[in-house]
C-alpha positions in Angstrom: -128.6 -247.0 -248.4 -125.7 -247.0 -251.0 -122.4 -247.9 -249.6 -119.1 -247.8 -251.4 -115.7 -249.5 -251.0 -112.5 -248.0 -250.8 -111.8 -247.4 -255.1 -115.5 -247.2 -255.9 -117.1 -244.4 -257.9 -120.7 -243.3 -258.5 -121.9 -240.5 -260.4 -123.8 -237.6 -258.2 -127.1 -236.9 -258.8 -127.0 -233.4 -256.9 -125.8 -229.8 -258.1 -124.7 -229.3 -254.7 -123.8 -231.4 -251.2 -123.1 -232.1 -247.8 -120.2 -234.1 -247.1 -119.9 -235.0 -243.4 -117.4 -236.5 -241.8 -118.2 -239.0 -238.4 -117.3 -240.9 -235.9 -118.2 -242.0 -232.9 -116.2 -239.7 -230.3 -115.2 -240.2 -226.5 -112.5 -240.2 -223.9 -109.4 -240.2 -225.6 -110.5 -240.0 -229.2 -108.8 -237.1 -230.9 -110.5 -233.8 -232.5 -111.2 -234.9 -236.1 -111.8 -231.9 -238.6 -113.0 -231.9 -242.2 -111.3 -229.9 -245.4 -111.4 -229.4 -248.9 -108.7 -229.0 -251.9 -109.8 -227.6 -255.0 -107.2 -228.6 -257.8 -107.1 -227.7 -261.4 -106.4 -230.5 -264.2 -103.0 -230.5 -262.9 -103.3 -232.3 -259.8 -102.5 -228.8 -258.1 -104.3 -225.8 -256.4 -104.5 -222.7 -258.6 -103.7 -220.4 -255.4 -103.7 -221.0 -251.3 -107.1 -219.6 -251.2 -108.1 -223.0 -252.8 -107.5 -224.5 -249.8 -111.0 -225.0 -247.1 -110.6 -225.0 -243.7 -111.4 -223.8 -240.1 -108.5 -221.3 -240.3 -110.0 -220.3 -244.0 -113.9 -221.7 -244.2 -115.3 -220.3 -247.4 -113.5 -220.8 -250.9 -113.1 -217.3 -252.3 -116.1 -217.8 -254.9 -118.2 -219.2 -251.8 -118.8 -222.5 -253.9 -117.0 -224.5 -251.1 -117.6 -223.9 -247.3 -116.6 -225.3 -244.1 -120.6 -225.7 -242.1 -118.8 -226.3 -238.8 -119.0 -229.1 -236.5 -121.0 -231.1 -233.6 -119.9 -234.2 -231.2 -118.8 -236.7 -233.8 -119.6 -234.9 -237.4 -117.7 -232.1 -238.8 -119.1 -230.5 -242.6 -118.7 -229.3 -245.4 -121.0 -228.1 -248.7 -120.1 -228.1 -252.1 -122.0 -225.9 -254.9 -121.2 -227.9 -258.0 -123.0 -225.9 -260.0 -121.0 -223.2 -258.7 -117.4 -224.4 -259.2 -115.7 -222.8 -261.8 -114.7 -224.7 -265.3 -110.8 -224.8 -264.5 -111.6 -226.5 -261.0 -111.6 -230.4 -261.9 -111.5 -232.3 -258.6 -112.4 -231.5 -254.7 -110.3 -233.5 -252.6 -111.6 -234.3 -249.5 -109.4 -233.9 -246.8 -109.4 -234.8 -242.5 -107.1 -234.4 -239.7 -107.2 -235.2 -236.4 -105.9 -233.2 -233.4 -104.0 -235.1 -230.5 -103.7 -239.0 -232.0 -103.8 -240.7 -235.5 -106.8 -241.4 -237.1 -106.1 -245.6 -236.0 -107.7 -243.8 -232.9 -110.7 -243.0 -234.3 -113.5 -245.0 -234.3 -116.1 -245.5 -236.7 -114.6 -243.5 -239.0 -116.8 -242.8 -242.1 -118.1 -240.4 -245.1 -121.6 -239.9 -245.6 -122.5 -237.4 -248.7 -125.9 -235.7 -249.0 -128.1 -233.9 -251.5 -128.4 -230.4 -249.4 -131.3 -229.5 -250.7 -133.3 -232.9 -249.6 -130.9 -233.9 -247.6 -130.9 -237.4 -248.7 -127.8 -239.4 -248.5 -126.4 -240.1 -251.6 -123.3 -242.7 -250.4 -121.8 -243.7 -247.0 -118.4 -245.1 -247.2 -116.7 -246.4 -244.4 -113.4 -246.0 -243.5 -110.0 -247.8 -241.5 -106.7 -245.9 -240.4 -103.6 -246.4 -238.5 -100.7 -243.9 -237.5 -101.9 -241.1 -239.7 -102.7 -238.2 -238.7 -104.5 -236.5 -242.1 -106.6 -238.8 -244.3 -107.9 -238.3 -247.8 -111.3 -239.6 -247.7 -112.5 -239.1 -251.1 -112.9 -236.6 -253.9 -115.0 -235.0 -255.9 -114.4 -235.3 -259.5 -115.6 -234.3 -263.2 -115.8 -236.7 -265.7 -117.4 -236.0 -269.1 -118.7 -233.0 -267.9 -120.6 -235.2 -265.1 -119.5 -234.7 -261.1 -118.8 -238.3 -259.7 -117.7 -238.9 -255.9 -114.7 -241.7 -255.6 -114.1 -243.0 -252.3 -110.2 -242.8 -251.5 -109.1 -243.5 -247.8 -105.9 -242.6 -248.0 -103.7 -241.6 -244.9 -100.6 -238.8 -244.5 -98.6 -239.6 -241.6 -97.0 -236.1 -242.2 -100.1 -234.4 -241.3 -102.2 -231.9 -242.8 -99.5 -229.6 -243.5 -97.7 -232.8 -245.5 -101.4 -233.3 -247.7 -101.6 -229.5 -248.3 -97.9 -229.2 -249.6 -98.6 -232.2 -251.7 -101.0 -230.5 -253.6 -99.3 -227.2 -253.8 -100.6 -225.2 -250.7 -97.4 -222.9 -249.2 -97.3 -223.7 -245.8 -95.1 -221.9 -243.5 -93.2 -222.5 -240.6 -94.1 -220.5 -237.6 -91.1 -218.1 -236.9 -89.0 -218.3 -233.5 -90.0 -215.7 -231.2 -87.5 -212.8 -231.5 -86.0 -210.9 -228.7 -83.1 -209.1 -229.8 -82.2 -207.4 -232.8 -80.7 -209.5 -235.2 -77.4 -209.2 -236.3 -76.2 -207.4 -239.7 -77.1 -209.4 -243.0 -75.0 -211.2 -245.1 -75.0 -210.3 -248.8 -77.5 -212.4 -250.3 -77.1 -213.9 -253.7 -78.8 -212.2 -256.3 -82.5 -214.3 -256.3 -83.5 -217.6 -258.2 -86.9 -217.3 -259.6 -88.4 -221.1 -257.6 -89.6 -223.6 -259.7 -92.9 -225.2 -258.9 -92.6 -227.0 -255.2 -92.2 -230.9 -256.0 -94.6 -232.7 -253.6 -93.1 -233.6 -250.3 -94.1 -235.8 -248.0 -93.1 -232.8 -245.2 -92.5 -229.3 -246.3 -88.7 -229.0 -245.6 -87.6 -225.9 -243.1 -87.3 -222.6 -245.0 -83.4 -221.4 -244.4 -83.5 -217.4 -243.4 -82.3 -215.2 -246.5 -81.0 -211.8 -246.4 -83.0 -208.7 -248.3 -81.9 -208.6 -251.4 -80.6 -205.5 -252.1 -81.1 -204.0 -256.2 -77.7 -202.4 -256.9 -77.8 -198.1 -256.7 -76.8 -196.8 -260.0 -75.6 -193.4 -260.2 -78.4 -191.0 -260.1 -78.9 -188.6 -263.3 -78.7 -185.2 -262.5 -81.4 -182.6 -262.7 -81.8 -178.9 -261.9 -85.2 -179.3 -260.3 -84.8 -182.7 -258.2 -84.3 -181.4 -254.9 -83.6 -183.4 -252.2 -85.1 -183.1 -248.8 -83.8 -184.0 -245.8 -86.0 -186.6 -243.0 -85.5 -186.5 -239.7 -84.0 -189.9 -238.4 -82.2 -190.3 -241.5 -78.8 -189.8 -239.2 -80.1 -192.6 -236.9 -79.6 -195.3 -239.9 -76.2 -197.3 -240.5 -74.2 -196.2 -242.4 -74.9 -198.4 -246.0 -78.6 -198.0 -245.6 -78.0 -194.3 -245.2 -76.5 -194.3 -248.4 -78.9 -195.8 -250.4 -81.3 -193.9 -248.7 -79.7 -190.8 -249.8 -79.1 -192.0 -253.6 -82.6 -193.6 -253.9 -84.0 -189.9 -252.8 -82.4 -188.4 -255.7 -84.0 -190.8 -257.9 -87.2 -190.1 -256.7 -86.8 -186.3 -256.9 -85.5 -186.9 -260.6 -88.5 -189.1 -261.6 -90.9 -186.6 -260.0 -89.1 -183.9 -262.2 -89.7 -185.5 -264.9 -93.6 -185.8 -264.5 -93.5 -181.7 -264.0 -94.3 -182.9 -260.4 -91.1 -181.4 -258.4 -91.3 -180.3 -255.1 -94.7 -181.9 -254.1 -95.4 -183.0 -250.5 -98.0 -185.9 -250.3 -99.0 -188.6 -247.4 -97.3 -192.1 -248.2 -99.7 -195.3 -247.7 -98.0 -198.6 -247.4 -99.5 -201.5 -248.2 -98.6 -205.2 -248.3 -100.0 -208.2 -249.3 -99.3 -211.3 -246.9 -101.3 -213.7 -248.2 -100.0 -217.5 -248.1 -98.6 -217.0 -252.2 -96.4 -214.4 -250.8 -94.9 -216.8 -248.3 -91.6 -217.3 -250.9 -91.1 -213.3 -251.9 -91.1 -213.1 -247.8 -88.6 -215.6 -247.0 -86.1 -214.5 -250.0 -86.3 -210.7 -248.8 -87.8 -209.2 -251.7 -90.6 -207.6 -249.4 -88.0 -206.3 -247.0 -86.1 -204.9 -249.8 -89.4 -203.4 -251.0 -90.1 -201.2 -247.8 -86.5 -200.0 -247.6 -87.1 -198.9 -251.2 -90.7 -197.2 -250.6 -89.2 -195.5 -247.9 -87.3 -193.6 -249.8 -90.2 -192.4 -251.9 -91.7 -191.7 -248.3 -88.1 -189.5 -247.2 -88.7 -187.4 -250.3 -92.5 -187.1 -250.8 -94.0 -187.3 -246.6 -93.1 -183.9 -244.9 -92.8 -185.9 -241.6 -91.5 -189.0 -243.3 -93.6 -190.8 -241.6 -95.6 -194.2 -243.4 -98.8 -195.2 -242.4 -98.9 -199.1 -243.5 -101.1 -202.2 -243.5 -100.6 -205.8 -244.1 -103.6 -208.0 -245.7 -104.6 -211.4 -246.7 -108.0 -212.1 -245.2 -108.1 -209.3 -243.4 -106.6 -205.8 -242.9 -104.0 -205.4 -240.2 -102.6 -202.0 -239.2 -99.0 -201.8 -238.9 -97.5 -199.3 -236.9 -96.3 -196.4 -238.6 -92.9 -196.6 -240.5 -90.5 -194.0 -239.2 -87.5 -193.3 -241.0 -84.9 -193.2 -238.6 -86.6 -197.0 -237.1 -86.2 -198.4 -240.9 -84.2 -201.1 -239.8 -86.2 -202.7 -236.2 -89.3 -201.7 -238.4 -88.5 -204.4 -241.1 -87.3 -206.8 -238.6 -90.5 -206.4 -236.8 -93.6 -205.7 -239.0 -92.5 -207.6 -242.3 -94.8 -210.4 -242.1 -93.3 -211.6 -238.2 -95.5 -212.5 -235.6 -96.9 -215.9 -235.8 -97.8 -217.1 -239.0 -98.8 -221.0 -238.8 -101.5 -222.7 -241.6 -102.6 -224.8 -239.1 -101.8 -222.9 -235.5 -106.1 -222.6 -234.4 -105.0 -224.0 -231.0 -101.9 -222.6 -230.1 -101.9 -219.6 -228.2 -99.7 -216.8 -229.6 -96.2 -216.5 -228.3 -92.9 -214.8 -228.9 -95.2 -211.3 -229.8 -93.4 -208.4 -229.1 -95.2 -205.0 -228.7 -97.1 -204.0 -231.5 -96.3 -207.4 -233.7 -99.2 -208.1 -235.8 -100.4 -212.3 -235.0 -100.4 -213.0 -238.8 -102.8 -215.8 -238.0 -105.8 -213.4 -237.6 -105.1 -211.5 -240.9 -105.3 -215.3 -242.7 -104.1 -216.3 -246.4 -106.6 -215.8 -249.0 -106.6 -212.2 -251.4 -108.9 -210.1 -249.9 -108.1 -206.4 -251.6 -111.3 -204.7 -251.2 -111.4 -205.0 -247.2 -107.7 -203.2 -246.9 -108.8 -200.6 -249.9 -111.6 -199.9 -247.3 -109.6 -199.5 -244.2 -107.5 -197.5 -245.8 -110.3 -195.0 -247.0 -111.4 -195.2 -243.6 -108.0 -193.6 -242.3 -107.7 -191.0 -244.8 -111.1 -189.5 -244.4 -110.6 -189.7 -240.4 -107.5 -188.1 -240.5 -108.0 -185.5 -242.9 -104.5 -183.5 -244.5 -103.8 -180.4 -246.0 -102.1 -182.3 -249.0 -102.8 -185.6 -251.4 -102.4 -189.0 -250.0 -100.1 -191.5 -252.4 -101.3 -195.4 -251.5 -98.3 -197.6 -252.8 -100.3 -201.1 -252.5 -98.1 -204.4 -253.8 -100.0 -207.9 -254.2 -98.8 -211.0 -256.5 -102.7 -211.1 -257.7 -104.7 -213.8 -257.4 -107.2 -211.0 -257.4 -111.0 -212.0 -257.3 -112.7 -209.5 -255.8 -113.1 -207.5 -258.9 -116.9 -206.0 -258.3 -116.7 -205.4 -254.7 -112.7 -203.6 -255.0 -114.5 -201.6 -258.5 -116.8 -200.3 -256.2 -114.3 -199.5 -253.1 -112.2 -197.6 -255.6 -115.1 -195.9 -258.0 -116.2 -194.4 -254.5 -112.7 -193.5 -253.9 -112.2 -191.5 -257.4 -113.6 -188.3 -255.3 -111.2 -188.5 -252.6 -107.8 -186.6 -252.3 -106.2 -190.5 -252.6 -104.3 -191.8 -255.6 -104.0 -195.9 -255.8 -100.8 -197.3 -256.8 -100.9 -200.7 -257.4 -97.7 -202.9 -258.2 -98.1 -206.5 -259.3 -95.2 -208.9 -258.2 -95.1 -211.8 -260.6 -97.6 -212.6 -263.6 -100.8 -213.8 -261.8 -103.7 -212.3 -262.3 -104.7 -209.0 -261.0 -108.8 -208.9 -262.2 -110.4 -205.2 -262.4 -106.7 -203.6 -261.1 -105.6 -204.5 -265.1 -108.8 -202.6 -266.4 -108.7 -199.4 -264.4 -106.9 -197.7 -267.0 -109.6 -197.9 -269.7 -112.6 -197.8 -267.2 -114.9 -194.8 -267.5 -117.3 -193.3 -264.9 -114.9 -191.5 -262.9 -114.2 -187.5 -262.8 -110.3 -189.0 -262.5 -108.3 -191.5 -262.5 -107.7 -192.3 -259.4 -105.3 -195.8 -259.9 -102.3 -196.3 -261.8 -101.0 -200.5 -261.8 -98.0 -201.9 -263.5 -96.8 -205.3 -262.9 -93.3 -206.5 -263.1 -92.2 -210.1 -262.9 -89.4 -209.7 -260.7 -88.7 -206.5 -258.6 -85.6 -207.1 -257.3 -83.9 -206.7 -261.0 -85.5 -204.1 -261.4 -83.4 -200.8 -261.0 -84.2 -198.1 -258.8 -84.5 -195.8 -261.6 -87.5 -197.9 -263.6 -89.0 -198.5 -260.5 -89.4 -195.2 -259.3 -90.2 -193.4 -262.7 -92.8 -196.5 -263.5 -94.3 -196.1 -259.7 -94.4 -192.3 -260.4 -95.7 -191.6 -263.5 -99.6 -191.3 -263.2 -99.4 -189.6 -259.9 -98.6 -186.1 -260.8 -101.4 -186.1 -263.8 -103.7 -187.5 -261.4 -102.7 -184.1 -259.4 -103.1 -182.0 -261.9 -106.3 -183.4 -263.1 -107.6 -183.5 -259.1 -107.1 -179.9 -258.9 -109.1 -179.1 -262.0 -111.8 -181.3 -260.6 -111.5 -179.6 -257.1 -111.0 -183.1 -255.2 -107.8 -181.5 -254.4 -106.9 -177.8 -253.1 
C-alpha cells in the first residue's frame, strides 16, 4: 500500500477514479461530506456549475460525480479522460456538518482505479477547528494527471473554500412578510470586478432595481397603444413607464410591419448561481418591469406565464399586470436560496414562493425549453406564443436544447433569447445559420449590460425577428 505525506505527489496511473473520503464515525462525530472544484489555469472555477456536491452531484459534462455515501466513506469519481483541456486541477474538497474536522477521527483519503478498483494512494490526514478541509487535488502536469496530497483546513466553512475559488455563494434571504417599502433611487450600476478571495463571503447590501431612463417615445401613425386591465392598480411612476414603454413597443412592432398583433408572452429567467450578482443589483427586477410592458401591449389579457431555471424548471405564478410590483418582490429569485442549505427546512415561504433550493445552480436550458413546450401544447391559443427567455450563458447543453428547439420549429412558439453579459451561449449563437427547419423559430442577441441599454434598442432588437417569423409561420401553416 502506497501512502503519502502531507506535500507529496505521485503521478496516476488511471484514466479515471474513486476518491473516498473516511473515517471512523460514532456518537458525536459530525456528518463528513466529500466535494469537488474544477478550476481553470487560473486558480478559479470557469462557472458555479464547476462546483460538485450533494446539492449539485454531477459536473455538467458528467466527468465529475458525487457516488454518495455509507457509515464512514463519502465518494466521488473522476473521468480524467473526460475532463476537458481548459480544466487543470480538481480540488478536493470536505466539510463536516455539526463540529470541526479536529472531531473527526481517522480522517483519511484513499484514491482508487474505478475500473479495478485498486488503491492507488492512502493519505492520512489531522485537523482542528475547521470546519471544510482541502484534502488534496488533482492536477495536470505535462499533460500527465498527478494526485498531491494537501490537508489544508477552512475555518470559514465550505461556503469560505467555495468563494475562494470563485463559486457565488449567496446568502439566504430573510423571510418576508410585508411589503417592502418604496425604493430608493439606485445608482446607475458598476460592472463588478472579479470577487478577490475571501476568507468569508461578506453580506450582500439590498440594492434597488435599476431603472433605464424613458426617453421620449417617437411617434408613429400605426403604434397603437392598448390599454391592460390592472394598469390603474400600479403607483403612480411605474404607471408611467408603463405607459411610455408601451408606446415603444407599439412603435418597434410598427416598424417590423407587425402592428396590431396579439400574441401569448412567455417569461423566462435564468437563476442559476452566476446570476446571483445581476439579482442583487436589480437588473432582473428591472428586466420583468420592462418585459411587462411588451406583455401590456402584445397579451390580450396581459397576463405572463413565467418560469425560473437553473437545475431545474420552476413555474412561477402568472404575472399580472396590475400585481407588477408584489409580483417582483415575490417571484424574483426570493424564497430560500442557500449553496449549502440540504438540512435546513424551508422557512419564511409565502404562498406560491418558489424554494430556490430545489431549482439548484447549474445551466440547465433544455429542461425549461421543455416545460415550456409542455404548457403551450396543453394549453392550446387561438394566436402565437412569444417566449422572451434571458440567461448569462454558460450554455452546455447544446445537442439536447438543438433538439428541444428543432422539434419546436413546428409549433406556433417563437424563442427569444437574450444574453446578459459575454459568456458563452453554445448552439443559441448558431441558430441563425442552422438549417433543417421549415422556420426560424429563435432569434438571440446578447448585450453586455442591459440596464444601459435604452428602451428603444431593447425593444426594437427583442422584436425584430418575431413578426418575419409570423409571416413566414403563416406561409408554412404552423400558424392560422
Amino acid at each position: 500500500m502506497t501512502t503519502l505525506s502531507k506535500g507529496a505527489n505521485l503521478p496516476v496511473p488511471a484514466s479515471s477514479v474513486s476518491v473516498v473520503l473516511g473515517w471512523r464515525p460514532g456518537p458525536g462525530v459530525p456528518d463528513v461530506d466529500a466535494s469537488a472544484l474544477l478550476l481553470a489555469a487560473g486558480g478559479r472555477v470557469r462557472s458555479d456549475g464547476d462546483f460538485v456536491f450533494y446539492n449539485q452531484p454531477v459536473h455538467a459534462r458528467g466527468a465529475v460525480r458525487h457516488r454518495g455515501k455509507r457509515p464512514g466513506a463519502d465518494t466521488l469519481e473522476v473521468n480524467l479522460a473526460a475532463l476537458e483541456s481548459d480544466v487543470a486541477r480538481v480540488v478536493l474538497c470536505a466539510s463536516a456538518d455539526g463540529g470541526t474536522f479536529g472531531q473527526v477521527p481517522g480522517l483519511h483519503l484513499r484514491l482508487l482505479d474505478a475500473s479495478s478498483g485498486a488503491e492507488i494512494v492512502r493519505f492520512d490526514m489531522s485537523a482542528g477547528p475547521e470546519t471544510a478541509f482541502v484534502s488534496g487535488e488533482l492536477y495536470r502536469r505535462a499533460g500527465i494527471w498527478k494526485f498531491r496530497a494537501v490537508g489544508q483546513g477552512y475555518a470559514s466553512g465550505l461556503a469560505g473554500l467555495a468563494t475562494d475559488f470563485g463559486i457565488t455563494v449567496d446568502d439566504e434571504p430573510p423571510a418576508r412578510t410585508a411589503p417592502a417599502a418604496a425604493p430608493a433611487p439606485a445608482a446607475p450600476p458598476v460592472r463588478a470586478a472579479a470577487p478577490a478571495p475571501a476568507a468569508q463571503p461578506a453580506p450582500r447590501p439590498a440594492v434597488a432595481p435599476f431603472t433605464a431612463p424613458v426617453p421620449p417615445v417617437p411617434s408613429s401613425a400605426g403604434a397603437a397603444v392598448r390599454m391592460t386591465k390592472g394598469e390603474e392598480r400600479l403607483p403612480a411612476d411605474m404607471r408611467g413607464r408603463l405607459s411610455l414603454r408601451k408606446q415603444q413597443v407599439a412603435v418597434s412592432l410598427d416598424k417590423n410591419g407587425a402592428a396590431g398583433v396579439t400574441a401569448r408572452v412567455v417569461l423566462v429567467l435564468d437563476a442559476s448561481g452566476s446570476m446571483a450578482a445581476l439579482y442583487t443589483r436589480g437588473t432582473v427586477a428591472s428586466v420583468v418591469e420592462r418585459m411587462a410592458a411588451v406583455a401590456a401591449q402584445l397579451d390580450d389579457d396581459g397576463e405572463v406565464q413565467a418560469w425560473t431555471f437553473a437545475s431545474n424548471p420552476a413555474r412561477l405564478p402568472d404575472l399580472v399586470i396590475g400585481d407588477l410590483p408584489e409580483w417582483i418582490r415575490l417571484h424574483v429569485r426570493v424564497g430560500q436560496m442557500s449553496l449549502f442549505g440540504r438540512r435546513k427546512p424551508a422557512r419564511g415561504l409565502l404562498p406560491g414562493q418558489i424554494d430556490m433550493r430545489e431549482v439548484g445552480f447549474q445551466n440547465e436550458e433544455q429542461k425549461v425549453i421543455a416545460e415550456v413546450r409542455a404548457y403551450v401544447r396543453a394549453h392550446p391559443v387561438a394566436v402565437p406564443t412569444l417566449v422572451l427567455f434571458f440567461s448569462d450563458g454558460g450554455v452546455h447543453r447544446d445537442a439536447e436544447i438543438e433538439r428541444e428547439l428543432r422539434e419546436a420549429a413546428e409549433e406556433p412558439v417563437f424563442w427569444q433569447f437574450v444574453g446578459l453579459g459575454r459568456s458563452g451561449f453554445g448552439v443559441l449563437e448558431r441558430f441563425d445559420t442552422m438549417t433543417g427547419r421549415r422556420v426560424d423559430n429563435v432569434g438571440f442577441f446578447a448585450v453586455d449590460d442591459i440596464d444601459r441599454l435604452s428602451d428603444a434598442e431593447l425593444y426594437d432588437r427583442l422584436l425584430s425577428e418575431f413578426p418575419s417569423w409570423l409571416r413566414d409561420a403563416r406561409r408554412a401553416g404552423i400558424l392560422r
